[in-house]
C-alpha positions as CSV (number, residue, x, y, z in Angstrom):
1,X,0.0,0.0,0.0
2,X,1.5,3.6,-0.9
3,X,2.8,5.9,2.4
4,X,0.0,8.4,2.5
5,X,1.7,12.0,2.0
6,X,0.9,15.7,2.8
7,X,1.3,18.7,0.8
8,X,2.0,22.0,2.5
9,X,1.9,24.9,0.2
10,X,3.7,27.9,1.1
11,X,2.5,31.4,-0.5
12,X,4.6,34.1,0.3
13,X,2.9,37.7,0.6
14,X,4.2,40.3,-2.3
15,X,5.7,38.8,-5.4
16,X,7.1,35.6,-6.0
17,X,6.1,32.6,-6.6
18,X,4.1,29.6,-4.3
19,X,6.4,26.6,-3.7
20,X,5.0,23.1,-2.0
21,X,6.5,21.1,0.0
22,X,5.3,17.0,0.4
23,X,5.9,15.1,3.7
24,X,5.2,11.4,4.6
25,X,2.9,10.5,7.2
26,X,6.3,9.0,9.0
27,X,8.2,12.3,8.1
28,X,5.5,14.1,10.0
29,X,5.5,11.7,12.8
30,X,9.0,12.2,13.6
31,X,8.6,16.4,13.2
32,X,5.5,16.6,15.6
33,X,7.9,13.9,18.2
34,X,10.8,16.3,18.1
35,X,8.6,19.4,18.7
36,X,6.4,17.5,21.9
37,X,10.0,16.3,23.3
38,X,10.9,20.0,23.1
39,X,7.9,21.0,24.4
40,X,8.0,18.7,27.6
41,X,12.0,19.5,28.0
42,X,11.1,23.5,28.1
43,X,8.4,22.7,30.2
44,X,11.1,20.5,32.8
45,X,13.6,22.8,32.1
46,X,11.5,25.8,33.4
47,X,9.2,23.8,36.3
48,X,13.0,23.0,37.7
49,X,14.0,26.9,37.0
50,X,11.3,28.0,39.3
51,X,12.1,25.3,42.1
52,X,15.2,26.3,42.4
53,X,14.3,30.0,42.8
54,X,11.8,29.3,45.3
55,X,14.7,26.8,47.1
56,X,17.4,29.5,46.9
57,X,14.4,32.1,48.4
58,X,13.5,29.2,51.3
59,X,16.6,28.8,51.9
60,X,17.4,32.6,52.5
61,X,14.4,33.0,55.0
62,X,16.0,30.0,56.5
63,X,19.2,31.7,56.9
64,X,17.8,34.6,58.5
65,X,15.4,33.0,60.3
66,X,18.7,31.6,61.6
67,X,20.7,34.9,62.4
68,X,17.8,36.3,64.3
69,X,17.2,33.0,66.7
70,X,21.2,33.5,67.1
71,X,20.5,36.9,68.1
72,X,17.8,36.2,70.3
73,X,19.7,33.2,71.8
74,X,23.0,36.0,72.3
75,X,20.5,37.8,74.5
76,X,18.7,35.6,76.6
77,X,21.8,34.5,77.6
78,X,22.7,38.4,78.9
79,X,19.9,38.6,80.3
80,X,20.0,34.7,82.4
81,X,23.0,36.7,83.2
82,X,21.3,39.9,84.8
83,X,18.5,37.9,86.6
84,X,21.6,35.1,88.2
85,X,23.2,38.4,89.2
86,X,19.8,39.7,91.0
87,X,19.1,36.5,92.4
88,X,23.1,36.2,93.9
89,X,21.7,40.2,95.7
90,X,18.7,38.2,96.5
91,X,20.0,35.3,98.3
92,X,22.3,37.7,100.4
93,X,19.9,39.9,101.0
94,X,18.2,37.0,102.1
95,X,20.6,36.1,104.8
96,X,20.2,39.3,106.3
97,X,16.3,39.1,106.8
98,X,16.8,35.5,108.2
99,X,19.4,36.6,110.4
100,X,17.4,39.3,111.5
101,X,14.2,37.2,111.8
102,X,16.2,34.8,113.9
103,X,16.2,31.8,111.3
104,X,19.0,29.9,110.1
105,X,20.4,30.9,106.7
106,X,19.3,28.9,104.1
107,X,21.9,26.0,102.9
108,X,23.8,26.7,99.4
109,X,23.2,23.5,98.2
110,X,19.4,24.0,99.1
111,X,19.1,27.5,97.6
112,X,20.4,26.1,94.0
113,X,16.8,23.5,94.2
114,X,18.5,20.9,92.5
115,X,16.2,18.5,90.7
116,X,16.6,15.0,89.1
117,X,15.0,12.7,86.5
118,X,15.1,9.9,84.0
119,X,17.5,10.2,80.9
120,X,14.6,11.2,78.2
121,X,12.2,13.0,79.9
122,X,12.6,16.1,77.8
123,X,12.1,14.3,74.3
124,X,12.2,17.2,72.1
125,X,16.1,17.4,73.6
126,X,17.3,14.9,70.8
127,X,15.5,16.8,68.0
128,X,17.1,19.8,68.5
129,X,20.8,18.4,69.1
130,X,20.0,16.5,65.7
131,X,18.4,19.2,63.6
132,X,19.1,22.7,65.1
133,X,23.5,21.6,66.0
134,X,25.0,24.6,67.8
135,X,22.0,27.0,68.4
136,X,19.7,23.8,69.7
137,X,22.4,23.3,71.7
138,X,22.5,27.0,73.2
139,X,18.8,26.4,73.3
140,X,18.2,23.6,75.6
141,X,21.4,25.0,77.7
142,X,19.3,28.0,78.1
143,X,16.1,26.6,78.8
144,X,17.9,24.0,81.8
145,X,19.5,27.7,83.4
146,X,16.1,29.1,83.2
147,X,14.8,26.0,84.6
148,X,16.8,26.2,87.3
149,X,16.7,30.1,87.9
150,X,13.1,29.7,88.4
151,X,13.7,26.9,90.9
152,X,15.8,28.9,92.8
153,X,13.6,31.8,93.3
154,X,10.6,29.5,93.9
155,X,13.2,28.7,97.2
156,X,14.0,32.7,98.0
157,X,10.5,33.4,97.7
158,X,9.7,30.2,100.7
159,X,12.5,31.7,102.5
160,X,11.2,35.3,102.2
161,X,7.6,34.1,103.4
162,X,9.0,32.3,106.2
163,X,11.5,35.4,106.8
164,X,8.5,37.7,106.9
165,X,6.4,35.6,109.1
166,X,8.8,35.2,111.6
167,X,10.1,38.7,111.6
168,X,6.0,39.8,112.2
169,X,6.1,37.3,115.3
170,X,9.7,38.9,116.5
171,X,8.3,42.8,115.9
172,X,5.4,41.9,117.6
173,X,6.7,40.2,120.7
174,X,9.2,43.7,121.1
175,X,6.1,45.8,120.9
176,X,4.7,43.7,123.7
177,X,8.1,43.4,125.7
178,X,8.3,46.0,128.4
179,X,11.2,48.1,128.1
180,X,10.9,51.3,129.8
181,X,10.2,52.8,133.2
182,X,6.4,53.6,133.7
183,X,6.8,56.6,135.4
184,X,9.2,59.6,136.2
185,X,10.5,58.9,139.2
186,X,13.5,57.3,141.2
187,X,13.5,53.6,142.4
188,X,13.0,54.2,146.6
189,X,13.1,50.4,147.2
190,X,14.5,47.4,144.7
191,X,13.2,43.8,144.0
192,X,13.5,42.2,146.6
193,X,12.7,38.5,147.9
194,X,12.1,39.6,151.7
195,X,13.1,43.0,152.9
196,X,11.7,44.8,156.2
197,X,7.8,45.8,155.3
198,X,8.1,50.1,156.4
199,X,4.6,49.8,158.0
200,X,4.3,46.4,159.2
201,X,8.0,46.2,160.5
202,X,7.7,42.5,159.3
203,X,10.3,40.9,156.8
204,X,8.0,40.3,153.5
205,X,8.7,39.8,150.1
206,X,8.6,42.6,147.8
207,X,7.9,41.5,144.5
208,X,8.5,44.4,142.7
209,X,10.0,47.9,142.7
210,X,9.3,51.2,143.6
211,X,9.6,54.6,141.5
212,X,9.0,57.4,143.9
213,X,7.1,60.4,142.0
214,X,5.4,63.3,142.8
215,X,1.2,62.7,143.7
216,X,-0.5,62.8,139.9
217,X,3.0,62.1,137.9
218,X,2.0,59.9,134.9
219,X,1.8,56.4,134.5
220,X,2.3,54.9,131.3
221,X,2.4,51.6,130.1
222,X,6.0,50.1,129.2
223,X,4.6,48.2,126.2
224,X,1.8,47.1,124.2
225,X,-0.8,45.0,125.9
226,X,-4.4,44.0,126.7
227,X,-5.8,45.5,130.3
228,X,-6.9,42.7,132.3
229,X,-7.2,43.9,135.7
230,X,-8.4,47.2,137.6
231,X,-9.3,46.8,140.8
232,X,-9.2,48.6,144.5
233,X,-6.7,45.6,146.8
234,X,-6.0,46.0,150.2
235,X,-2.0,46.9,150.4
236,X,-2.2,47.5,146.5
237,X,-4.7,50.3,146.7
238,X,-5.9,51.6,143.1
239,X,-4.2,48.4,140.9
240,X,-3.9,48.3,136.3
241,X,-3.0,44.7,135.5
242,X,-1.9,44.4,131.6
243,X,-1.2,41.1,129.8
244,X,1.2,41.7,127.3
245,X,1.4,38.4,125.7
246,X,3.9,35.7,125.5
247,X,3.5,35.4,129.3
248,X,3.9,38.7,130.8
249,X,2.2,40.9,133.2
250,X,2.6,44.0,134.6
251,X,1.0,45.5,137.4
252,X,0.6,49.2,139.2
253,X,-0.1,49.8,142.3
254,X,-0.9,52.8,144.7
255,X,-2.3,54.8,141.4
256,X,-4.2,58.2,142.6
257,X,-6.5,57.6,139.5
258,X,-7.1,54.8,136.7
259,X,-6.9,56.3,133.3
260,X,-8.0,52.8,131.1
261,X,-10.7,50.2,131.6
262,X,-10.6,46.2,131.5
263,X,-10.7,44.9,127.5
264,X,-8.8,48.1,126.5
265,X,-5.7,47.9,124.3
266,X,-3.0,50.2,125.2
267,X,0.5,50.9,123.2
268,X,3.9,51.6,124.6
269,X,4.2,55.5,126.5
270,X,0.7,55.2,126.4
271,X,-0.8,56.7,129.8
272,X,-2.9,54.4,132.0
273,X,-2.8,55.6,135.3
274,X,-1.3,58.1,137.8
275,X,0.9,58.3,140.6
276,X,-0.4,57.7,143.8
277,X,-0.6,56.9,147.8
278,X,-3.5,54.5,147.8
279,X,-3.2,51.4,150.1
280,X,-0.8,50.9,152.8
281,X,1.9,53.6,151.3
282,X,3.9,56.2,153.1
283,X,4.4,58.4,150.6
284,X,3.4,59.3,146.5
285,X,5.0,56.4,144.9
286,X,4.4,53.7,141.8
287,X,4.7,50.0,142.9
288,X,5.8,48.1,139.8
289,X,5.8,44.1,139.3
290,X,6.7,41.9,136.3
291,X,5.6,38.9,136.5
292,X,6.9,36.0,133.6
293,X,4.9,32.7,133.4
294,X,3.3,33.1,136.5
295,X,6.9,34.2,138.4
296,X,8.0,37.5,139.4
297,X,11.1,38.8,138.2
298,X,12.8,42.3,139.0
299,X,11.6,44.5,136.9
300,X,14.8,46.7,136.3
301,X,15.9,43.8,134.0
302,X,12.9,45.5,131.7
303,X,13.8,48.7,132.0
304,X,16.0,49.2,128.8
305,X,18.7,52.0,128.1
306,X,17.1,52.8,124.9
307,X,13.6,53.1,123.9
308,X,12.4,50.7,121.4
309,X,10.7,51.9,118.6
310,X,7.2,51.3,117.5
């Protein structure tokens, strides 16, 4: 059977003459092959053009992505820097409140909070060393000192708690602590366990001491307490009891006049009474007892050179 052919028949525009040109059915095979293979290879050729543009651009966000994570990394490690250096002022400071509060410092080794744990218990640890190398590295060393930053001032801050409540106890027991002389006067007669009574001529003990003052001088309380007591007692005369607290009492005899009432609170220098002759007294003159868990003790051992400060 004879090839089937094709006739193409070129006219050109203008003058000149039309030419024809025949081509097998194989010929034109073979053409429209060579034009689809260079079709498909333009078509690779610019497909794997783009994908390396938009590779080359990934990898350039990469590489700044990169920079600025080094960046950041550069200054969280400053900064861990600053806050270990606040947290060394911390931990002395610290020492000074404990010291003050009357605790024992905390331990070194307790203040760094040391913890402990299973090898693979941070599983994302291994990904990083694999993928991220030097800056995953930097990464998890940063996270462990924050780790352990935040440990250590979960520690100060127990410390400061237990600091702060025991100061409050400490600042409250001074306020209740006597510590000055209730009254203007001079002592006329110590503490004494027996001593010659001046009216009764009869050894008895004198369980307190007294402050000689002029008849109306003030009587204040030596520190903070709760008045428990005011009474009229035979040999006491007008009488102000005050619990401070902590087991201590103080008590007043011989007042001319009673300034405060049972159930009232009364601060240090606060007045509560004044100075008087009631009961069996010779003169004007402020009986003063401490007493300490049920005991009495001389009172000039609470009479204090210096004043202490509400």
């Amino acid at each position: 059977m004879a090839q089937r052919r094709w006739t193409l028949l070129v006219v050109p525009h203008g003058s000149g003459s039309s030419r024809s040109v025949q081509i097998s059915t194989r010929a034109l095979r073979v053409v429209g092959s060579i034009i689809g293979v260079v079709v498909i290879a333009a078509g690779v050729f610019a497909f794997t053009t783009v994908s390396k543009s938009v590779d080359v651009l990934h990898l350039q966000r990469l590489a700044e992505a990169n920079r600025l994570l080094a960046n950041e990394l550069a200054s969280t490690r400053q900064l861990v820097g600053q806050l270990t250096d606040t947290l060394d002022q911390i931990s002395t400071r610290d020492r000074q409140v404990r010291l003050l509060a009357g605790l024992e410092p905390t331990s070194p080794d307790v203040q760094q909070a040391g913890i402990g744990g299973p090898v693979g218990a941070w599983p994302e640890r291994d990904t990083l060393l694999a993928v991220a190398g030097a800056e995953g590295r930097e990464a998890i060393d940063a996270r462990v000192t924050v780790d352990a930053l935040i440990r250590r001032a979960d520690v100060l801050a127990a410390s400061f708690g237990e600091a702060a409540d025991s100061l409050r106890s400490y600042t409250d027991r001074l306020s209740r602590t006597p510590s000055i002389k209730p009254t203007a006067g001079f002592l006329s007669s110590p503490f004494a366990h027996e001593r010659m009574n001046p009216i009764l001529h009869v050894a008895r003990p004198h369980l307190g001491i007294d402050l000689a003052a002029p008849l109306g001088t003030p009587i204040v309380a030596p520190a903070g307490g709760l008045v428990v007591d005011v009474a009229t007692l035979t040999g006491y005369g007008k009488m102000v009891t005050i619990d401070h607290g902590y087991g201590v009492v103080t008590r007043y005899a011989h007042c001319s006049k009673i300034l405060v009432r049972v159930g009232q609170r009364v601060k240090r220098d606060q007045e509560i009474a004044l100075v008087g002759s009631t009961g069996l007294s010779t003169a004007p003159h402020l009986h003063y007892e401490v007493i300490v868990n049920g005991q009495h003790v001389n009172p000039e051992k609470y009479i204090f050179p210096d004043q202490i400060v509400e």
